[in-house]
N, C-alpha and C positions, 0 to 999 in steps of 0.2 A: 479195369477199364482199359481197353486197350489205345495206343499213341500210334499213330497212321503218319509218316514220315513219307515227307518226296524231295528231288535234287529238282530246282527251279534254276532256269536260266536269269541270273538277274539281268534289267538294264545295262549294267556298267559291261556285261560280257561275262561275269564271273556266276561259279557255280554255286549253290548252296543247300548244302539238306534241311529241309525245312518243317515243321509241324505242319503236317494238310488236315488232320482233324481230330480233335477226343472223341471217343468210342463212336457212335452214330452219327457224328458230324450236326447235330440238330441243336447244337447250344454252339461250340467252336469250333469252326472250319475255314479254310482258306479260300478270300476269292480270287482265284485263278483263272477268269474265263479268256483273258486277254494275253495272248501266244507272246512270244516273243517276239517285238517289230523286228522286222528285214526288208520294208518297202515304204514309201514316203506316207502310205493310204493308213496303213497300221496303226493302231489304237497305244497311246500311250497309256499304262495303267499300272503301279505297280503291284504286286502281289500281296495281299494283306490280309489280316486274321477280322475274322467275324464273330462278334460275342452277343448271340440272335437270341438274348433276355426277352422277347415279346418281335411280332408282328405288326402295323401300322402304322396310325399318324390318324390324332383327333383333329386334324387341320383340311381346309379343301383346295388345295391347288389347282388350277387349272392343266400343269401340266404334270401332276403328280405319276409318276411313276411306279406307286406302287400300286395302284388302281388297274394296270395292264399284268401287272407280278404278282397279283394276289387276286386276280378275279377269279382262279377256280376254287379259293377258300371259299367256307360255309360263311364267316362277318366279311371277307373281300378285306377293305383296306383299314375296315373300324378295328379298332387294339388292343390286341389279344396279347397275355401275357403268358407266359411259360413257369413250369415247376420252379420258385426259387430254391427247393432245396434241389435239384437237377444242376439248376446252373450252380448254386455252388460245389455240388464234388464233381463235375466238368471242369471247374475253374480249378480246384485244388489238386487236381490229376494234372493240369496243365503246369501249378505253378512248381509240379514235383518233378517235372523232365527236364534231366541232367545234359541232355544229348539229342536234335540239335540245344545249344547251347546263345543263340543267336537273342539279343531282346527285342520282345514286340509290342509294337500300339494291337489291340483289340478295342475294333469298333465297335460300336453298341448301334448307331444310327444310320447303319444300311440299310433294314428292313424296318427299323422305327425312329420315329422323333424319338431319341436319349433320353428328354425328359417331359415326357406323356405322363407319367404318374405322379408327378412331383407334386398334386395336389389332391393325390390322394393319403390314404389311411398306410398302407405303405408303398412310399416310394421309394425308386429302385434306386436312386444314387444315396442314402442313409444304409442298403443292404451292399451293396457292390464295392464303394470306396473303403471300407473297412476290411473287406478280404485283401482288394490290392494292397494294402497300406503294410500287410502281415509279410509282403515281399519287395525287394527292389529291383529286380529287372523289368519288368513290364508295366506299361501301361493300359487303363482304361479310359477308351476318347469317348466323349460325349458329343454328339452332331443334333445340333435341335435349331426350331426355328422358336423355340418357346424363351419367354422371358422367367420363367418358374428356378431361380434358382437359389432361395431363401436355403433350403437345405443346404447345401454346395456351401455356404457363406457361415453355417454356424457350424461346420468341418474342420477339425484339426487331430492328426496332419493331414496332407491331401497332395504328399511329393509323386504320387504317381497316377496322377489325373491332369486331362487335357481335356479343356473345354471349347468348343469349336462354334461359332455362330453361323448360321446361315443368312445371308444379306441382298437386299437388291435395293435398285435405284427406288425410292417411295414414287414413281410414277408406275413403274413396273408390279412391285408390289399392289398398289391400290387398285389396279388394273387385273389382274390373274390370280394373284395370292389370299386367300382366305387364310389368314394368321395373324396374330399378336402385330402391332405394327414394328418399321423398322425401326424407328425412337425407340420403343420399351428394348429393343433385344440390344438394340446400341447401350442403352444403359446398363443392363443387367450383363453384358460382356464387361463394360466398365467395370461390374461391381467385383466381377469374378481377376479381374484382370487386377484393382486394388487389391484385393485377397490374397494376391498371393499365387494365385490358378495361373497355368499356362495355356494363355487364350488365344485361338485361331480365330480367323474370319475367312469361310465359304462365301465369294462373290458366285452365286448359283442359279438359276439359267440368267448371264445375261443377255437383253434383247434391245436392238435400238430403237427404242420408243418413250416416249414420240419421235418421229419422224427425223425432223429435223432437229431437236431441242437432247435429245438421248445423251450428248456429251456433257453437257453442262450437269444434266440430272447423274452420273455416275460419278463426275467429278467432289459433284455438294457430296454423295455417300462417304466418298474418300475423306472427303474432310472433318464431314461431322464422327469417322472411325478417329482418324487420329487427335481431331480433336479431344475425347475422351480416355483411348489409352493407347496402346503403341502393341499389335498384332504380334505375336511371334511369328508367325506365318501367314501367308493370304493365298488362297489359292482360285482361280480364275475356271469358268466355266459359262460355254458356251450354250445357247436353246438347241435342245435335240429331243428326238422323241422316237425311242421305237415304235413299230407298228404295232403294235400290242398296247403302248401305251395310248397311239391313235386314235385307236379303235375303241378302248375306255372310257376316252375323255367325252365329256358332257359340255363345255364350253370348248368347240375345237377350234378358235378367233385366230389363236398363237400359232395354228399348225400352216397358217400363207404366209409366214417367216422361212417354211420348210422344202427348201428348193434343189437340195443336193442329197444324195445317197450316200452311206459312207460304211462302216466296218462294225460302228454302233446306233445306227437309226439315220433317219432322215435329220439333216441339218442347215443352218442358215447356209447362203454362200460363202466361199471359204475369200473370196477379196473382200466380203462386210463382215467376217468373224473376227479376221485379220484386224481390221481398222478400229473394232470395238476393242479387242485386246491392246493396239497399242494404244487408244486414247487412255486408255485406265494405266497401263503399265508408265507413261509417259508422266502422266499427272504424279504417280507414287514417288517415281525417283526425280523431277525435278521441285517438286513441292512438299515432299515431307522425306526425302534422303535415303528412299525404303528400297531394297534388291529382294527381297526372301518370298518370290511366288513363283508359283508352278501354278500346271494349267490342269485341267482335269476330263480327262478321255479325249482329248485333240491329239490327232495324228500326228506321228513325228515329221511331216510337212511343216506344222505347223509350229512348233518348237523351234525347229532349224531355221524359218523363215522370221520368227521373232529371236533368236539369237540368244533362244534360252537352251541352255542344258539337259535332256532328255536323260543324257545316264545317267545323270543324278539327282534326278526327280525326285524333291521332297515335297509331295504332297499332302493332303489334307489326313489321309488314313494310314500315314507310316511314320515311322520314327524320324 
């Protein structure tokens, strides 16, 4: 099976050759759709490994993005799963390249909720976590908005797994999100986060609503997270919606939030993105002590104007 190597321009300026994908690219490939910034408009994003186990999300978002990314499949965005014996000699082809030499997180939850099958006959984190475990360079991250993580808990070991939640204000969520509430996924990051798991939290689209009430509602998020356990990371995300995803959408309420054009879809205005992100960023470091978030597909404007670090974007799907 052939290894497909490219030399990526990182953020910091530095070069590096890097895996672009195992043989067909259709189990592990790199997403690279996002150039190198050179202008304030440019999409911060960095370059990360995709490990495309299944297509979907049993969940119904209003602003679901895979509803525009999967409309010309035959199920569209219902959750289709792939060869597990495919993805594992993909993966063990992967974990045998000597050269690049670099470690990497492999996402599982770009094209699906991570853990969509956890309450079936088999699921994928009892198959997946037990190949990572046979290496120690790499990880496998888990992006879900699901509370299913009973499997994940009667795991051991599990030193090369990352488990990331997806989060919004419960105004927001009860308003657009058809999923598990934000309680259960706050608890069940808790559970994973006592276990031992290296637990992220995705704040993902936020939107300020209601109206005038939106800060107080992000702030209770904030609290009732750390209340429960303490993030290794957070990473911050603004409402955007390509035109594809638009055009999908069946509830389009969220899309008169969308007043500006930009490099990745339409998006809120960047003076009220601005003010969403510092009232959250504001709240973490004067009330619970917290620095370690990045932003996720906001323009280096926007990093340089909140006085965050672009070249060293540690975001939600890299090491």
């Amino acid at each position: 099976m052939d290894v497909r190597t490219a030399e990526y321009v990182m953020l910091n300026g530095s070069k590096k050759e890097l895996v672009k994908q195992i043989g067909d690219g259709s189990i592990i490939k790199r997403f690279d759709m996002t150039p190198f910034p050179v202008g304030g408009r440019d999409i911060i994003c960095p370059h990360f490994l995709e490990l495309k186990w299944a297509t979907g999300c049993p969940f119904d978002c209003a602003w679901c993005y895979l509803r525009g990314t999967m409309r010309h499949y035959p199920r569209r965005k219902n959750p289709t799963y792939k060869s597990r014996e495919k993805v594992r000699s993909h993966l063990q082809r992967f974990f045998r390249v000597d050269y690049p030499a670099e470690k990497e997180v492999l996402n599982t939850g770009e094209v699906a909720d991570s853990l969509m099958s956890e309450h079936t006959n088999t699921p994928f984190s009892r198959f997946v976590v037990p190949l990572f475990e046979t290496q120690q360079r790499h990880k496998v991250l888990f992006l879900t908005k699901s509370p299913w993580v009973d499997n994940l808990l009667k795991m051991n070991p599990h030193n090369q797994v990352i488990v990331s939640f997806s989060l919004n204000s419960e105004a927001v969520a009860n308003r657009w999100e058809t999923a598990p509430s934000i309680a259960k996924r706050i608890e069940a990051a808790a559970e994973t986060f006592e276990a031992g798991y290296e637990t992220r939290i995705r704040i993902d689209p936020i939107v300020p609503y209601p109206e005038t009430e939106w800060p107080k509602h992000y702030r209770k998020l904030i609290d009732n997270i750390f209340s429960n356990l303490y993030p290794e990371r957070i990473t911050l995300g603004s409402l955007r919606g390509l035109q594809s995803t638009i055009n999908e959408a069946v509830d389009k309420s969220w899309v008169d939030c969308l007043r500006e054009p930009s490099n990745w879809g339409k998006r809120m205005p960047s003076e009220l993105r601005y003010r969403t992100f510092e009232v959250i960023l504001d709240h973490l470091e004067e009330h619970h002590g917290y620095s370690n978030v990045s932003l996720c597909k906001e323009p280096l404007m926007m990093w340089e104007k909140l006085g965050l670090s672009w070249k060293n974007c540690a975001c939600n799907c890299v090491w």
